[in-house]
PDB file of N, CA, C and O in Angstrom:
ATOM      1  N   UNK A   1      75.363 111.584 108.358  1.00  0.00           N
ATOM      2  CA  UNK A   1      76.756 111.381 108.040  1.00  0.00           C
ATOM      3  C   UNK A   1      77.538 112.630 108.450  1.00  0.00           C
ATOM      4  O   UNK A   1      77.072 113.750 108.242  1.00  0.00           O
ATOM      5  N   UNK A   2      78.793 112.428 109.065  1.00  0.00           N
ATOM      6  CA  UNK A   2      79.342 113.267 109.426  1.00  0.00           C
ATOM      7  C   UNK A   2      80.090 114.146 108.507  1.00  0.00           C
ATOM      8  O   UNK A   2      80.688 113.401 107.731  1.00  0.00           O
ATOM      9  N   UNK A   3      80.311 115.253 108.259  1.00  0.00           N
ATOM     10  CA  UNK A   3      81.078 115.863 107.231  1.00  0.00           C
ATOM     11  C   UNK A   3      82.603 115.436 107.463  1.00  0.00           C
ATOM     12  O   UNK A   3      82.991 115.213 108.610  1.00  0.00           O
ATOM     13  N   UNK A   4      83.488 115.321 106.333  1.00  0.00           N
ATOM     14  CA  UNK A   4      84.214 114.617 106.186  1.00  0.00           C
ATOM     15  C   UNK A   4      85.695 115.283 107.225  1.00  0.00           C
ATOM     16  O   UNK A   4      86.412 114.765 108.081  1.00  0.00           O
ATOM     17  N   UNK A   5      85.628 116.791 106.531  1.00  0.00           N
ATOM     18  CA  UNK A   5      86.431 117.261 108.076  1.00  0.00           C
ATOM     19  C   UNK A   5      86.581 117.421 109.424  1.00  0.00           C
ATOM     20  O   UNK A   5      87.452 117.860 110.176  1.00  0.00           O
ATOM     21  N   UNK A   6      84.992 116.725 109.567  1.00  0.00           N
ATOM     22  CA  UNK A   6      85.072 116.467 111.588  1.00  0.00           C
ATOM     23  C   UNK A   6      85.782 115.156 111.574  1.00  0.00           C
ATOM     24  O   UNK A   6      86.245 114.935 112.693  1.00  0.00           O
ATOM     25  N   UNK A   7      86.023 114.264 110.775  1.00  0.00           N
ATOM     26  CA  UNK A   7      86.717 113.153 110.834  1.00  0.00           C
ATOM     27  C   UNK A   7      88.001 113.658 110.595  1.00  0.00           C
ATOM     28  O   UNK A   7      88.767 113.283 111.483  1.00  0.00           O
ATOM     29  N   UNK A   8      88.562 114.384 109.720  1.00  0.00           N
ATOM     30  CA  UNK A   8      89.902 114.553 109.729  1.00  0.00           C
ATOM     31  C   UNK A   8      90.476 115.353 110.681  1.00  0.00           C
ATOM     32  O   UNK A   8      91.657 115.291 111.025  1.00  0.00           O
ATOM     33  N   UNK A   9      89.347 116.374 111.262  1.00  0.00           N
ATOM     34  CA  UNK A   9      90.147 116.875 112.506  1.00  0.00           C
ATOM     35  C   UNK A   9      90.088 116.254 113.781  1.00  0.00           C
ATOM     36  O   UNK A   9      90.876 116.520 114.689  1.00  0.00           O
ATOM     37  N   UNK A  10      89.016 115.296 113.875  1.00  0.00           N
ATOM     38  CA  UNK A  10      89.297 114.179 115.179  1.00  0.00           C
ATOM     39  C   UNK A  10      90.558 113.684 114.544  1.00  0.00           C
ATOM     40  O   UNK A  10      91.666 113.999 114.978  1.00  0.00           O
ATOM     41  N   UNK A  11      90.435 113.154 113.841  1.00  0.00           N
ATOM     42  CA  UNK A  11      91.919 112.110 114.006  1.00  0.00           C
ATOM     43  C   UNK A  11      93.321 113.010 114.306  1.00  0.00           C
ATOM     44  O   UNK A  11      94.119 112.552 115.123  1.00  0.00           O
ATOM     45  N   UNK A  12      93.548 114.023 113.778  1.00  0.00           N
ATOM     46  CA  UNK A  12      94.792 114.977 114.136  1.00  0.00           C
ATOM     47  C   UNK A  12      94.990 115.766 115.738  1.00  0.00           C
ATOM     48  O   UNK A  12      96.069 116.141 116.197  1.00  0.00           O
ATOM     49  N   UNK A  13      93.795 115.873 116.331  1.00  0.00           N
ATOM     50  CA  UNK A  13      93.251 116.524 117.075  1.00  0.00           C
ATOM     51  C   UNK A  13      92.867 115.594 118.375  1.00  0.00           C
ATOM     52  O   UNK A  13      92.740 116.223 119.426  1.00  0.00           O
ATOM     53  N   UNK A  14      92.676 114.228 118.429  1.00  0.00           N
ATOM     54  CA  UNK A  14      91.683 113.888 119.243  1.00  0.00           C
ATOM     55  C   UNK A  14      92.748 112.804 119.806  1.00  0.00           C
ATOM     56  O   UNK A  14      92.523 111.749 119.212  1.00  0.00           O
ATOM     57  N   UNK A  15      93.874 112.642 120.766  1.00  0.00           N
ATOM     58  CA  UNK A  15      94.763 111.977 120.944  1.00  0.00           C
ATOM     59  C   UNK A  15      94.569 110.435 120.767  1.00  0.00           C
ATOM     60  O   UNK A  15      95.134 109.524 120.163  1.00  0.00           O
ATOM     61  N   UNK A  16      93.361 110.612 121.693  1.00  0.00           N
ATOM     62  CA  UNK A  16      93.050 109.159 121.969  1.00  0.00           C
ATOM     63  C   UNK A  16      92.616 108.452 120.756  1.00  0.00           C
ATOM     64  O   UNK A  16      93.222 107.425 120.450  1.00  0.00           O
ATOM     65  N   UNK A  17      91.483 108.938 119.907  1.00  0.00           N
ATOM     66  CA  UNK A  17      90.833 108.231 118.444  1.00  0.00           C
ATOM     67  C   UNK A  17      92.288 108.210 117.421  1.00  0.00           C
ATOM     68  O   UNK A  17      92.582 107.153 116.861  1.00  0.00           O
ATOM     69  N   UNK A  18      92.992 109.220 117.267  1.00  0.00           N
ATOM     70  CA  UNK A  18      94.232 109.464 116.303  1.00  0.00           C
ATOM     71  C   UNK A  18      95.344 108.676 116.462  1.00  0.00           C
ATOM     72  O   UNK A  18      96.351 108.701 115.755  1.00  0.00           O
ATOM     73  N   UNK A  19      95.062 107.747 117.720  1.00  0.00           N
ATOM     74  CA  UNK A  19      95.937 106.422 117.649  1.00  0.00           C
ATOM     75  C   UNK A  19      95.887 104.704 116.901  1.00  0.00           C
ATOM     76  O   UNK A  19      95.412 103.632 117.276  1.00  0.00           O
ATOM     77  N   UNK A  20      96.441 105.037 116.013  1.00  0.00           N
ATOM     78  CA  UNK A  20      96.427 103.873 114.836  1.00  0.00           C
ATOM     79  C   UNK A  20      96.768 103.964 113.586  1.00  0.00           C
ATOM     80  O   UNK A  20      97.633 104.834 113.685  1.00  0.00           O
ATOM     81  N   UNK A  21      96.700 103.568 111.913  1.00  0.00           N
ATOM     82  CA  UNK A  21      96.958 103.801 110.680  1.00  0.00           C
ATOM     83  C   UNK A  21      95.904 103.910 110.622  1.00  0.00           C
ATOM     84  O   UNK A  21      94.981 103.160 110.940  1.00  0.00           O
ATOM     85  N   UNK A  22      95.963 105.432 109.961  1.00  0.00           N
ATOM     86  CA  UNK A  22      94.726 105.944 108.820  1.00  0.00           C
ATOM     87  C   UNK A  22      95.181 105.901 107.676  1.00  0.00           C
ATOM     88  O   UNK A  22      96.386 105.758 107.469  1.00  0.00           O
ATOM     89  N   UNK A  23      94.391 106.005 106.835  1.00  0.00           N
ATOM     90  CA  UNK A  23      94.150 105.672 104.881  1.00  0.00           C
ATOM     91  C   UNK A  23      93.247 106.777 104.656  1.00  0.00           C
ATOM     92  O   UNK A  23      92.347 106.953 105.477  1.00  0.00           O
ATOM     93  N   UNK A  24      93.357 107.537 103.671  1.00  0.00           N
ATOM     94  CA  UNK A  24      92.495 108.481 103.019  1.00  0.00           C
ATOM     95  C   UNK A  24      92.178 107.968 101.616  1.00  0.00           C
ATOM     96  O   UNK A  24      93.142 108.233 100.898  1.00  0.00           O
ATOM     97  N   UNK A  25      91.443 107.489 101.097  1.00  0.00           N
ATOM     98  CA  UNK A  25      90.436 106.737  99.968  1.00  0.00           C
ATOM     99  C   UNK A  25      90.451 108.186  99.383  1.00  0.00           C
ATOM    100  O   UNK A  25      90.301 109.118 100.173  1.00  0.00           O
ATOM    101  N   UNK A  26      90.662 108.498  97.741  1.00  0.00           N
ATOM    102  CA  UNK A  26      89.809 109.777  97.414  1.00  0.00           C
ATOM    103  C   UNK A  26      90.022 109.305  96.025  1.00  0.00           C
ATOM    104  O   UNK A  26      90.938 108.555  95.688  1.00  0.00           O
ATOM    105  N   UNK A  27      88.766 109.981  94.942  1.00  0.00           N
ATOM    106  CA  UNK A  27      88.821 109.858  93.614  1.00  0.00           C
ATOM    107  C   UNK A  27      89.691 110.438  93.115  1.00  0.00           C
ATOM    108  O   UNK A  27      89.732 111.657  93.286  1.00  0.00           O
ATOM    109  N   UNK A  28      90.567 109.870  92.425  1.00  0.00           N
ATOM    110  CA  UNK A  28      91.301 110.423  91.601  1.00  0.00           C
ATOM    111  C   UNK A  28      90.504 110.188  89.957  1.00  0.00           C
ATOM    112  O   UNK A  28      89.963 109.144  89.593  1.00  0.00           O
ATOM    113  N   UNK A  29      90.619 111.418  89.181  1.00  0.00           N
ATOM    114  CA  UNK A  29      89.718 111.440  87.944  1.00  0.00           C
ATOM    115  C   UNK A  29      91.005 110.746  86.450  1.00  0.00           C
ATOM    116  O   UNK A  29      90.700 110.393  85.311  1.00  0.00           O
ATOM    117  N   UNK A  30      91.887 110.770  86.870  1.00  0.00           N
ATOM    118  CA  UNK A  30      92.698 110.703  85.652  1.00  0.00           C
ATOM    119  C   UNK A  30      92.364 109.095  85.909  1.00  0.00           C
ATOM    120  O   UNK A  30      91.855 108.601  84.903  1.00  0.00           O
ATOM    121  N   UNK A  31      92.498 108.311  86.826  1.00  0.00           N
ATOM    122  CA  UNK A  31      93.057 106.825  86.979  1.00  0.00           C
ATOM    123  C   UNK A  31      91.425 106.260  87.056  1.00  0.00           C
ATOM    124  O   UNK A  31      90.977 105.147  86.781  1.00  0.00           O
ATOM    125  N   UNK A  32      90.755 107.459  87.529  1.00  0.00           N
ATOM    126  CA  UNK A  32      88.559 106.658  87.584  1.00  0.00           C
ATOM    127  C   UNK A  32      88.873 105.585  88.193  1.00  0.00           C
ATOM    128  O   UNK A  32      88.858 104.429  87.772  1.00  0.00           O
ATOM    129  N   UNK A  33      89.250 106.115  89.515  1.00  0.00           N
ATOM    130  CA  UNK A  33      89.486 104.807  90.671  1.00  0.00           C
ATOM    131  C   UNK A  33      89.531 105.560  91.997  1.00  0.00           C
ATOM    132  O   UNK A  33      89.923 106.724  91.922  1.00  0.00           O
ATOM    133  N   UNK A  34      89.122 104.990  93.459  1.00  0.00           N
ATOM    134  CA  UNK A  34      89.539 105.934  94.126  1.00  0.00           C
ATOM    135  C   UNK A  34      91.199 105.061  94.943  1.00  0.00           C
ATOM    136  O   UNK A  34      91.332 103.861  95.186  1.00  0.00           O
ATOM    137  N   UNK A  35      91.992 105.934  95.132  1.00  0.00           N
ATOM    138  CA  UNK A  35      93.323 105.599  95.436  1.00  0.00           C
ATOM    139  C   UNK A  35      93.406 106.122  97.097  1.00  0.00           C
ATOM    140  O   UNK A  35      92.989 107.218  97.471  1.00  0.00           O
ATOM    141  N   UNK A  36      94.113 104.964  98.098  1.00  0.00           N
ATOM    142  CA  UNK A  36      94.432 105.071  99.343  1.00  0.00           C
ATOM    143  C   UNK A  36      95.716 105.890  99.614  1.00  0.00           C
ATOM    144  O   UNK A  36      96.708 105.605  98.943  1.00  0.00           O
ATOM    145  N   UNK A  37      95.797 106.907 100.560  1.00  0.00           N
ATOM    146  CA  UNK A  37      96.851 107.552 101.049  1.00  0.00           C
ATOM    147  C   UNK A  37      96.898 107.098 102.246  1.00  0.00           C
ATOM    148  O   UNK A  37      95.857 106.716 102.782  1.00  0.00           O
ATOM    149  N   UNK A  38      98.232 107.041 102.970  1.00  0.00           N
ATOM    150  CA  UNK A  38      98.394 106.785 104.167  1.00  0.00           C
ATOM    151  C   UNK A  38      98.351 108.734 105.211  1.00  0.00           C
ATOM    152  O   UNK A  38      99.072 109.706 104.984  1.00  0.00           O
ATOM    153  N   UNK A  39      97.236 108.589 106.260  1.00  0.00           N
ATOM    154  CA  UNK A  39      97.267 110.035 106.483  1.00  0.00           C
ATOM    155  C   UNK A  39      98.640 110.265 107.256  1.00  0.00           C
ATOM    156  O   UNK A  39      98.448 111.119 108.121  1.00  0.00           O
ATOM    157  N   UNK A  40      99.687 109.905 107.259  1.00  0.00           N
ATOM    158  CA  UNK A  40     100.653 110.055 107.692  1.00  0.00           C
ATOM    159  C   UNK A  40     101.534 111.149 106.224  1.00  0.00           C
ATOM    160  O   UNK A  40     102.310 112.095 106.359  1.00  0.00           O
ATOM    161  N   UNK A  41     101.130 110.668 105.256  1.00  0.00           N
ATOM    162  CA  UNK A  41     101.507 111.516 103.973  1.00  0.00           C
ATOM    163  C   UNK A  41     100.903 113.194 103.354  1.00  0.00           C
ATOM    164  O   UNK A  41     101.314 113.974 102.494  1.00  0.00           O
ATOM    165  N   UNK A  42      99.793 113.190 104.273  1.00  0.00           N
ATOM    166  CA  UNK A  42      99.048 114.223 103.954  1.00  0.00           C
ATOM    167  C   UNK A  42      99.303 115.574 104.733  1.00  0.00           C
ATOM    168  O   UNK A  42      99.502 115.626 105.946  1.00  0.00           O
ATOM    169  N   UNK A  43      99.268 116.743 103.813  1.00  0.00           N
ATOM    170  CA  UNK A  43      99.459 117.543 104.377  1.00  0.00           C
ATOM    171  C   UNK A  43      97.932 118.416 104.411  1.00  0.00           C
ATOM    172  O   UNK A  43      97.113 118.211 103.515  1.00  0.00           O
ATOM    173  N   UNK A  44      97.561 119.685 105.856  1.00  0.00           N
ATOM    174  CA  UNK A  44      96.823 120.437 105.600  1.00  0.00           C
ATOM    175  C   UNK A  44      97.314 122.219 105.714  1.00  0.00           C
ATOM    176  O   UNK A  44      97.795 122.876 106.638  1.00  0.00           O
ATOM    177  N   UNK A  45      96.863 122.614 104.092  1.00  0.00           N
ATOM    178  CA  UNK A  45      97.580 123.745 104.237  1.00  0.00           C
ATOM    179  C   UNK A  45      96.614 124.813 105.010  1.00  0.00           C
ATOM    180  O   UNK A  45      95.390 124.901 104.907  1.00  0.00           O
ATOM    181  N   UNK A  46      97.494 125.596 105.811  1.00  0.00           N
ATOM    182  CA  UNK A  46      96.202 126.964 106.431  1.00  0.00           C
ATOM    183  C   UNK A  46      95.563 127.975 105.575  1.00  0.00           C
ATOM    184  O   UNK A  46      94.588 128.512 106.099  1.00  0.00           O
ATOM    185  N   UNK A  47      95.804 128.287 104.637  1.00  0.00           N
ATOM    186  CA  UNK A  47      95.510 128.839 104.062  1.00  0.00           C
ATOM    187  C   UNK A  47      94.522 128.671 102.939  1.00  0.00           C
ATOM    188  O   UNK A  47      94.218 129.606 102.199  1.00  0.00           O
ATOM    189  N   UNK A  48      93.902 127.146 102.802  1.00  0.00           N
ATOM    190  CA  UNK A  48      93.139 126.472 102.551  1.00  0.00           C
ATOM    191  C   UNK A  48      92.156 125.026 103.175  1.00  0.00           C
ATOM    192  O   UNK A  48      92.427 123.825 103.175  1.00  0.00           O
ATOM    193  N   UNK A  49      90.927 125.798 103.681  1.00  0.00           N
ATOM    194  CA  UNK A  49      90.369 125.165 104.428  1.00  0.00           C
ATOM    195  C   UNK A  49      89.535 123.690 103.801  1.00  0.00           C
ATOM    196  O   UNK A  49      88.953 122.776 104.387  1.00  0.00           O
ATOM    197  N   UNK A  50      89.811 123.982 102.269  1.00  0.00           N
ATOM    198  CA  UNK A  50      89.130 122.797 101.459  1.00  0.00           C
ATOM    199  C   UNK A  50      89.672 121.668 100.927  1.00  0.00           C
ATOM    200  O   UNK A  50      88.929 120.916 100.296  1.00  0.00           O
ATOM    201  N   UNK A  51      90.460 121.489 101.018  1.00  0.00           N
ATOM    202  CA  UNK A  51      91.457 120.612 100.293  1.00  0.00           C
ATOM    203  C   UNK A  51      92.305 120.003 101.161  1.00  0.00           C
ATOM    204  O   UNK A  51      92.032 120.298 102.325  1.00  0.00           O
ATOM    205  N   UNK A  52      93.722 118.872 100.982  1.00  0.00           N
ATOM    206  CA  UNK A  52      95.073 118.466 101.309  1.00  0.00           C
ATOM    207  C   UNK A  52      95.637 118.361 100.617  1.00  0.00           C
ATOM    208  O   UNK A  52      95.094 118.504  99.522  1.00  0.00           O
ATOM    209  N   UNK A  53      96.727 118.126 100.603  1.00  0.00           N
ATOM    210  CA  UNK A  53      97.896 117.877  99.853  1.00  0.00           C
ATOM    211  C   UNK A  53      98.721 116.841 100.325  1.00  0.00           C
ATOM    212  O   UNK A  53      99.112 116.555 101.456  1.00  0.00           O
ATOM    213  N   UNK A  54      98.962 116.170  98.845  1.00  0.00           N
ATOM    214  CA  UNK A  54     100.034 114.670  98.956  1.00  0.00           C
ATOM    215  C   UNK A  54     101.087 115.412  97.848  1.00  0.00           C
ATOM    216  O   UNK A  54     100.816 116.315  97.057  1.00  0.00           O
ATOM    217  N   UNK A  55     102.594 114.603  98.101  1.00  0.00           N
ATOM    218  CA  UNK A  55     103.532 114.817  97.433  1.00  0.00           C
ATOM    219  C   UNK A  55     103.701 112.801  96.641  1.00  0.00           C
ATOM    220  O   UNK A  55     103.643 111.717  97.221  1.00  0.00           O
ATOM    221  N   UNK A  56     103.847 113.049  95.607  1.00  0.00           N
ATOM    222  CA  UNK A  56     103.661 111.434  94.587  1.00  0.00           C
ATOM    223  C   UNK A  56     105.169 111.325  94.344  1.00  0.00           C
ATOM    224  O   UNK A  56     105.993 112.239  94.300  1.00  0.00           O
ATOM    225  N   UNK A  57     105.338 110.088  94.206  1.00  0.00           N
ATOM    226  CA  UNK A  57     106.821 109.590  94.394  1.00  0.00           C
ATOM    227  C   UNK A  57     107.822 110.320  93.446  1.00  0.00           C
ATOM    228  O   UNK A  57     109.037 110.130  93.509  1.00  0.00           O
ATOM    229  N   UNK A  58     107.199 111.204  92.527  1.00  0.00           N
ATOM    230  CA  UNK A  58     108.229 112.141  92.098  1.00  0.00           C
ATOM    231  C   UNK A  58     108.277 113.750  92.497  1.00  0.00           C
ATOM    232  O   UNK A  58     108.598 114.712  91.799  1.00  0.00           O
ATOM    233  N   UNK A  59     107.976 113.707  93.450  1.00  0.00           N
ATOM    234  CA  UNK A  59     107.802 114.985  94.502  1.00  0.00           C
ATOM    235  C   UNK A  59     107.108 115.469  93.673  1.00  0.00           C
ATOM    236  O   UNK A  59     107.501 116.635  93.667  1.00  0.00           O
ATOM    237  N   UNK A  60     106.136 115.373  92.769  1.00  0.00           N
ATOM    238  CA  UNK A  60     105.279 116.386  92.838  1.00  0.00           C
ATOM    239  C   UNK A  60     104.271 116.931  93.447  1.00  0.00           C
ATOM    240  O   UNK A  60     103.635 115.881  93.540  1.00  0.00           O
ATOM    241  N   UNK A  61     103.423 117.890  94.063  1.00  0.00           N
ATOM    242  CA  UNK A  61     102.110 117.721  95.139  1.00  0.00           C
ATOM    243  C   UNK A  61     101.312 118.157  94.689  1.00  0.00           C
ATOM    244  O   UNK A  61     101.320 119.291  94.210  1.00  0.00           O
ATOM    245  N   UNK A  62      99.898 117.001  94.713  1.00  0.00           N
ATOM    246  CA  UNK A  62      98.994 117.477  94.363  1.00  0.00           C
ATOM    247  C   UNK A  62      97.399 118.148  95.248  1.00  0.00           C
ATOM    248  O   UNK A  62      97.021 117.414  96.161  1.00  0.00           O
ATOM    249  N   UNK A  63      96.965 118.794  95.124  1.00  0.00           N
ATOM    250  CA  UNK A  63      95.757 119.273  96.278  1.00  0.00           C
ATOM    251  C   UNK A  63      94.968 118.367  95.957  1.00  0.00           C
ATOM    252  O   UNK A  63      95.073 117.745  94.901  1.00  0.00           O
ATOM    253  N   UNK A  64      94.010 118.154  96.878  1.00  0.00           N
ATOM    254  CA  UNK A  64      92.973 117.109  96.684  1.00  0.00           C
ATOM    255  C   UNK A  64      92.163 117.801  97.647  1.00  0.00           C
ATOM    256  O   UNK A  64      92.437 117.961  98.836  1.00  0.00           O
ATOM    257  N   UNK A  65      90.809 118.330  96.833  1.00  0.00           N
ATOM    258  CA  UNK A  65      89.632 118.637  97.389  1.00  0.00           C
ATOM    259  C   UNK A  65      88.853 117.839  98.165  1.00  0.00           C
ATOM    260  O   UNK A  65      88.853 116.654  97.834  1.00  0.00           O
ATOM    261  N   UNK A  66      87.837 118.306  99.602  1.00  0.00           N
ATOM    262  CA  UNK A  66      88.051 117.500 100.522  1.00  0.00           C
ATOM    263  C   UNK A  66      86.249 116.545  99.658  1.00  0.00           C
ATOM    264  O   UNK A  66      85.686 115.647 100.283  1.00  0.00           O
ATOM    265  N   UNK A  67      85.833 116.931  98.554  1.00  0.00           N
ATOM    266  CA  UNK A  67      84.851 116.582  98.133  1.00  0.00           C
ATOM    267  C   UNK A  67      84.780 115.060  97.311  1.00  0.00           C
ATOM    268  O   UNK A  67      83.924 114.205  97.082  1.00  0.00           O
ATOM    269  N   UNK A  68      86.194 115.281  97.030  1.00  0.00           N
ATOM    270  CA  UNK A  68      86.657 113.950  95.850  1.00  0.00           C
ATOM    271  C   UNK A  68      86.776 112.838  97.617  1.00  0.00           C
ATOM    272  O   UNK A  68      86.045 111.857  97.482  1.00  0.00           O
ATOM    273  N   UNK A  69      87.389 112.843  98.855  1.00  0.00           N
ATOM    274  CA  UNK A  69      87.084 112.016  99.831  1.00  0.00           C
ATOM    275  C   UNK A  69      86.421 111.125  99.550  1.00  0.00           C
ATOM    276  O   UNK A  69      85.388 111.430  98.954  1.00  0.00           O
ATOM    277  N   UNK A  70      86.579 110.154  99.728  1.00  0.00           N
ATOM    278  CA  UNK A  70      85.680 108.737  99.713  1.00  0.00           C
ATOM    279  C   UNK A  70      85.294 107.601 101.066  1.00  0.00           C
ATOM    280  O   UNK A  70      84.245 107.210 101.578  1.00  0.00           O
ATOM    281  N   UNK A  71      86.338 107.416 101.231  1.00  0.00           N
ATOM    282  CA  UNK A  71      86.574 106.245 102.307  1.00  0.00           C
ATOM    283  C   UNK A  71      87.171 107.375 103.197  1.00  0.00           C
ATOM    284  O   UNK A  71      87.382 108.548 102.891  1.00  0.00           O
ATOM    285  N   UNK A  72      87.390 106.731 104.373  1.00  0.00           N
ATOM    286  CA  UNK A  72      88.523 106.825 105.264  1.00  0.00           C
ATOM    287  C   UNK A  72      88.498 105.521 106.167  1.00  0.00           C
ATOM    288  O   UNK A  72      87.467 105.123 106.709  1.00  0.00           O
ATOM    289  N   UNK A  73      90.129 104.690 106.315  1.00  0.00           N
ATOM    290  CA  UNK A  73      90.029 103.431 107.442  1.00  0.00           C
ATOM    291  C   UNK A  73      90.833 103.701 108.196  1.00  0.00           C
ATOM    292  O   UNK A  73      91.868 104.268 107.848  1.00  0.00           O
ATOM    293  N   UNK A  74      90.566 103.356 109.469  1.00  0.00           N
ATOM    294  CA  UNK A  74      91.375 102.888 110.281  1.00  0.00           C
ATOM    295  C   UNK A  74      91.895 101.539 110.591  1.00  0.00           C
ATOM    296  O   UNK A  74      91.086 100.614 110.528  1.00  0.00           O
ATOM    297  N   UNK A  75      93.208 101.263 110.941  1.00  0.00           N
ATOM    298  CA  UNK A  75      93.839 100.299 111.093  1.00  0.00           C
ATOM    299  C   UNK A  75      93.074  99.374 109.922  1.00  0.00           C
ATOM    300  O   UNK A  75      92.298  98.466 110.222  1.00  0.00           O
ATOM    301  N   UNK A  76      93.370  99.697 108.707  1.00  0.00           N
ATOM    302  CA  UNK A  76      92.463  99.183 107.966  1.00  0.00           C
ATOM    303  C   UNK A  76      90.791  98.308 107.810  1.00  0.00           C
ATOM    304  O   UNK A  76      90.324  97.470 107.039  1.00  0.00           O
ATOM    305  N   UNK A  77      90.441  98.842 108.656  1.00  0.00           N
ATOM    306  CA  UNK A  77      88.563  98.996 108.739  1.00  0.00           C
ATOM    307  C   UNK A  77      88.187 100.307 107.876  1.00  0.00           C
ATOM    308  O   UNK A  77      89.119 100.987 107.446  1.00  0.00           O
ATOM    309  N   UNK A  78      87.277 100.567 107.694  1.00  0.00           N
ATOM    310  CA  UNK A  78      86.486 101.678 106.982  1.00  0.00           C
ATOM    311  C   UNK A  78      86.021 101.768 108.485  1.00  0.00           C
ATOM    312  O   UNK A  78      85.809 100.776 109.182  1.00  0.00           O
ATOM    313  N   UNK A  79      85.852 103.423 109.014  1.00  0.00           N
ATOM    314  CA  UNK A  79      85.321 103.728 109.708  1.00  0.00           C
ATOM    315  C   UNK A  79      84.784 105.179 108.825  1.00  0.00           C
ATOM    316  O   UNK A  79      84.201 106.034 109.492  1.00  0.00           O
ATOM    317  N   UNK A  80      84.961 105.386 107.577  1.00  0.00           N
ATOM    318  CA  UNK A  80      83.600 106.438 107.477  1.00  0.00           C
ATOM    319  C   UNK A  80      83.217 106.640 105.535  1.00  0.00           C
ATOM    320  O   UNK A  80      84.077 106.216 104.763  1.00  0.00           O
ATOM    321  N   UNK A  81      82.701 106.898 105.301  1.00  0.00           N
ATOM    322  CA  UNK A  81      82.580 106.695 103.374  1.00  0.00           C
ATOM    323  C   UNK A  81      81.515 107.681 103.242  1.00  0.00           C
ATOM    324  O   UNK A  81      80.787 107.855 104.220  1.00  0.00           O
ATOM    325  N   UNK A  82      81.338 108.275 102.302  1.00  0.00           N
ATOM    326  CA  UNK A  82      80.897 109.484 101.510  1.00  0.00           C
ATOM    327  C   UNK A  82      79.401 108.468 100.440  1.00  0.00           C
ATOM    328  O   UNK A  82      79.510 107.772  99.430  1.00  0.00           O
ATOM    329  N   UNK A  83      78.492 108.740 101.046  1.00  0.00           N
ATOM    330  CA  UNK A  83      76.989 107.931 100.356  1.00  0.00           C
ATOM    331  C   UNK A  83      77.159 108.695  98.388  1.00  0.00           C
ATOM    332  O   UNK A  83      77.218 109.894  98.114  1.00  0.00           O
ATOM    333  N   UNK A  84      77.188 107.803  97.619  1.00  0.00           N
ATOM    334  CA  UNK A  84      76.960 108.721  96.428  1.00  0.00           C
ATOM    335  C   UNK A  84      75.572 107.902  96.101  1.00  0.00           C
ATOM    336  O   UNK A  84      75.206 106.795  96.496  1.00  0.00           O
ATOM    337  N   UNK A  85      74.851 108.986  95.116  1.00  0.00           N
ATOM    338  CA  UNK A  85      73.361 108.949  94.280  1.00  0.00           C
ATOM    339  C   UNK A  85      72.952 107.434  93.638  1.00  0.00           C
ATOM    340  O   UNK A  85      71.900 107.291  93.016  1.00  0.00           O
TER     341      UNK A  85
END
């Protein structure tokens, strides 16, 4: 399985694969569900190589460690998911 940031930097990075809608799947612990972002919403800060950041409809932003990741689809397919125990 590929680690989850060679997928996020192909898609930003890789013209040709980074053409389409991506979704970022990640656990969120308060809701014990995992919740879809559109990667069009996501930010990556430089100064942190572990995490992204979404802003939630009341501008607040939250980081999201790249460990909580779950899914990722394209054009709504799953093209990659995180194996758990």
């Amino acid at each position: 399985m590929k680690p989850v940031q060679d997928i996020l930097n192909r898609i930003k990075w890789d013209r040709e694969f980074g053409k389409g809608d991506f979704d970022i799947g990640y656990y969120d612990r308060v809701e014990d569900r995992i919740l879809l972002v559109p990667f069009r919403k996501v930010q990556f800060p430089e100064e942190n190589h572990f995490l992204f950041e979404i802003e939630d409809d009341e501008g607040v932003v939250h980081s999201i460690p790249f460990h909580r990741v779950r899914e990722i689809y394209k054009n709504g397919e799953r093209i990659w998911h995180r194996k758990t125990p």
